[in-house]
C-alpha angles and dihedrals in degrees: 000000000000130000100253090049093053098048085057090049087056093048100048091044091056090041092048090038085052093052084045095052084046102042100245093118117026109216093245089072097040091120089058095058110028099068087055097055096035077056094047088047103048098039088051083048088047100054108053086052107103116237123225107300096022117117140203099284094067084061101057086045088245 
């Protein structure tokens, strides 16, 4: 697993860990919820990352 993709992993289990401490999500749908937020994580992750080509500048959103 590469690093970006673990970093997501981490983030969404804490965030999933957090809605389950406040009762948001009850541990028995879990699965319903955790593959959203690990998508919406790692897509966030994957788009400020600059392609080939790209400076800089891409990065500081200049």
């Amino acid at each position: 697993m590469d690093k970006l993709k673990s970093m997501a992993l981490q983030a969404a289990k804490e965030i999933t860990v957090k809605f389950i401490e406040a009762g948001r999500i009850s541990p028995g749908n879990f699965n319903e919820f955790f593959a959203p937020i690990y998508g919406e994580i790692l897509r966030t992750i994957a788009q400020d990352i600059p392609t080939e080509g790209q400076g800089k500048d891409r990065q500081a959103g200049l």
